[in-house]
N, C-alpha and C positions, 0 to 999 in steps of 0.2 A: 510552349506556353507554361507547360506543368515548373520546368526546371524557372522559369523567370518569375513566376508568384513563389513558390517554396526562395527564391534568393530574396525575397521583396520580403516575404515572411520572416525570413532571418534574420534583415536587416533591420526591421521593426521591432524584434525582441530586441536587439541589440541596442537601439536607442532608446526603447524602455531602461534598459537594465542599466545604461551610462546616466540618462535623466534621476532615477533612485538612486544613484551613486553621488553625484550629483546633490542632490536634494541632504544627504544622507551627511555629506562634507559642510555643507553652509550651515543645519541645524547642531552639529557639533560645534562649530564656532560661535553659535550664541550660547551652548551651557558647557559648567567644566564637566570634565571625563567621569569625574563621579556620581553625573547626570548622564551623559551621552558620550559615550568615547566615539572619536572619528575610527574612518576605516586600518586608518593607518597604525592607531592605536591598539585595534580589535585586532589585525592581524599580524604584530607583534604579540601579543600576549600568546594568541593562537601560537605560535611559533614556541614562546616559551614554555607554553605546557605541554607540549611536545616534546621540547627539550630534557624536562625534568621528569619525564617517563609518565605523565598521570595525564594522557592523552587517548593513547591507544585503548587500553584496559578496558575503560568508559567504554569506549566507542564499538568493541569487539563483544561485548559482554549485551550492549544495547540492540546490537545486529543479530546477537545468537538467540536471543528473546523475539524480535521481530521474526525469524525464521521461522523457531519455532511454534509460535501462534500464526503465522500465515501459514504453515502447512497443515496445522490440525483445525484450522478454519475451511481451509480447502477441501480438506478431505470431507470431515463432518458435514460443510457447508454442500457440496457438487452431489456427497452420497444418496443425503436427504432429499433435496433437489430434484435429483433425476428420480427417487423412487418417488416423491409428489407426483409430479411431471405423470408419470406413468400409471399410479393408481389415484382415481379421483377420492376415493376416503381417505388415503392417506392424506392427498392434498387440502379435505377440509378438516381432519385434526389438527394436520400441523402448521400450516398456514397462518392461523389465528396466533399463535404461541412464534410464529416468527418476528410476525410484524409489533406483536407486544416487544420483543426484544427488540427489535431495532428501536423504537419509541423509547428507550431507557436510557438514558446520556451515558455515555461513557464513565463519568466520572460516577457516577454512582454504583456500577460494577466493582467500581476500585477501591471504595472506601469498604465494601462488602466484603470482597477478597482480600482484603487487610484483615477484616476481622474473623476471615473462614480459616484462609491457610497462611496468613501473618507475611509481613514484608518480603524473607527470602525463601518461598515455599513456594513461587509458581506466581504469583496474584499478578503480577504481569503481562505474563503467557496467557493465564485466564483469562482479562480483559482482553488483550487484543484478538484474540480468539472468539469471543461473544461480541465484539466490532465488529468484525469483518466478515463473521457467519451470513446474517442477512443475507449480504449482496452475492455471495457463492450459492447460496441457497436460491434466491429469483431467478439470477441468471438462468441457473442450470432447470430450474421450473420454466421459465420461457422456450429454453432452448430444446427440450422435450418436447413441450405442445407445438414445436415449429417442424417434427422432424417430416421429411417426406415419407407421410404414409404411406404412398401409393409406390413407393420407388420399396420402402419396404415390405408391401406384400406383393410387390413382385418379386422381389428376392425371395420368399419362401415358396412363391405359387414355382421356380425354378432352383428351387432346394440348394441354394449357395447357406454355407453353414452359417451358425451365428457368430463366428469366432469374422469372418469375413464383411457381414452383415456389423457389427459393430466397428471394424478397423477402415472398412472402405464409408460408410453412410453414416454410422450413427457421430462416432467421435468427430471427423471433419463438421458436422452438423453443429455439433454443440462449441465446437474449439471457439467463432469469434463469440461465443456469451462467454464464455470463460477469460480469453482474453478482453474485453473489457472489462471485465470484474476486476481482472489482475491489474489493467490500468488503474482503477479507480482504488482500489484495496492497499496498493503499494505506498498512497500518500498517505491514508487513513493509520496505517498500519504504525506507519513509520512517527505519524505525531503522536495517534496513540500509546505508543509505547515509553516515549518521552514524558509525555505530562501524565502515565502511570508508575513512571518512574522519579519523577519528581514527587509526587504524592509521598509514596514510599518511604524516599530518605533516605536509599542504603547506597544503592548502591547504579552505576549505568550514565548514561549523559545528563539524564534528569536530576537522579541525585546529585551531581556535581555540580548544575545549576542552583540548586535548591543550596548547596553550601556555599555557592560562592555569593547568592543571595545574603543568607544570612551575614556575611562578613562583609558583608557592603562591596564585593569587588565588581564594578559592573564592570570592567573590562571584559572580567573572567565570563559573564552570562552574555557579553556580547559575543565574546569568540562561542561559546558554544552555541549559542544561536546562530551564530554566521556559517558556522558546523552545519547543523542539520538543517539549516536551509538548503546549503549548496548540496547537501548528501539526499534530501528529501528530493531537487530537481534533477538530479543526478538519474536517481533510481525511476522518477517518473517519466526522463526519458527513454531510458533503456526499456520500460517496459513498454510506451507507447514505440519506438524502434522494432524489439520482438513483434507486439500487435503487427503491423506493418509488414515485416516481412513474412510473417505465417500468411498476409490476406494475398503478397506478390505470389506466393510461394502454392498456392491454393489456385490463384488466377493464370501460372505455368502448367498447374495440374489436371486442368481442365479442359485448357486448350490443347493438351495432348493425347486427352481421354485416361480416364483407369487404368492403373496397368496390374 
């Protein structure tokens, strides 16, 4: 039953994704390409700036920023987290000072970070890092208050070290808030860093939109949009795949007992 709804599921995106394509072809033929370029349009030009080397660059430079503001979100965001989690004063200092941050639109990080450490100084990294903090930070705040206390003092009332006590209990405990975080964070992350790069001007996929704007080329802002769509669904499946296989992989673990 499971494998006939996941093929039914499939085939449902699938016919989503043909019907917007679809749609996507008929509204190009009522305006010319310097309104709407058709797909066919968008994925030649794709191709040509490929061609001419000022593809990649973008695209490496936009990913190296997404990385490194998701990993210093994660770290800062799970650290904080789990020590809330754990002491309740820390949870009501910093708590208040989270949810203010996440209440701050993105966009106005980045006009901030323009004027702290100027367009090639980080102000990128920054913003997607004060994104995607928040939800590292909850997670990992739920996933604390959810740990099996009682599984944990019995591990001390039977003196299993803490080195054990955090590798068998606590992390398995915390892994699916973390993995949903990562599901959710991976699209945030990933637009975020675009429309703080386009802000910007200099330089990443965003800026290359923001110049192809300026010169009217909408081709050129179709093919990178068509870019980071496909690359934003991309990565949101991988991450939702990972999720997945850590829950099979936890569900093998258990029905085998601890080892």
């Amino acid at each position: 039953m499971q494998i006939s709804t996941t093929g039914h599921s499939k085939w449902q995106s699938a016919f989503t994704y043909v019907m917007l394509l679809l749609i996507w072809v008929g509204l190009a033929r009522l305006y010319p390409p310097v309104i709407l370029p058709g797909p066919r349009e968008t994925l030649q030009t794709l191709f040509t700036l490929h061609e001419k080397g000022v593809l990649v660059k973008p695209l490496l430079l936009s990913l190296l920023r997404l990385g490194a503001g998701f990993g210093l979100s994660f770290l800062l965001g799970t650290g904080l987290g789990v020590w809330a989690g754990a002491r309740e004063s820390v949870y009501r200092l910093v708590s208040p000072a989270v949810s203010l941050l996440q209440a701050i639109p993105p966009v106005s990080w980045m006009l901030l970070a323009i004027l702290w450490l100027g367009v090639d100084g980080g102000a990128q990294i920054f913003v997607v890092a004060l994104a995607l903090f928040p939800v590292f930070f909850f997670n990992s705040l739920q996933g604390v208050r959810q740990l099996p206390r009682e599984l944990l003092e019995m591990a001390r009332v039977f003196g299993i070290s803490r080195r054990k006590q955090v590798r068998d209990i606590i992390l398995p405990a915390l892994a699916p808030f973390w993995s949903a975080a990562l599901t959710v964070n991976i699209g945030i992350g990933w637009k975020t860093i675009v429309m703080a790069e386009l802000i910007s001007g200099q330089t990443g996929i965003g800026a290359a939109m923001n110049t192809a704007r300026v010169y009217l080329k909408t081709e050129e802002v179709m093919a990178w949009t068509l870019l980071v769509a496909l690359l934003g669904l991309a990565m949101e499946a991988i991450a939702r795949k990972f999720t997945l296989s850590r829950k099979r992989g936890r569900r093998v673990y258990d029905s085998n007992g601890s080892r």
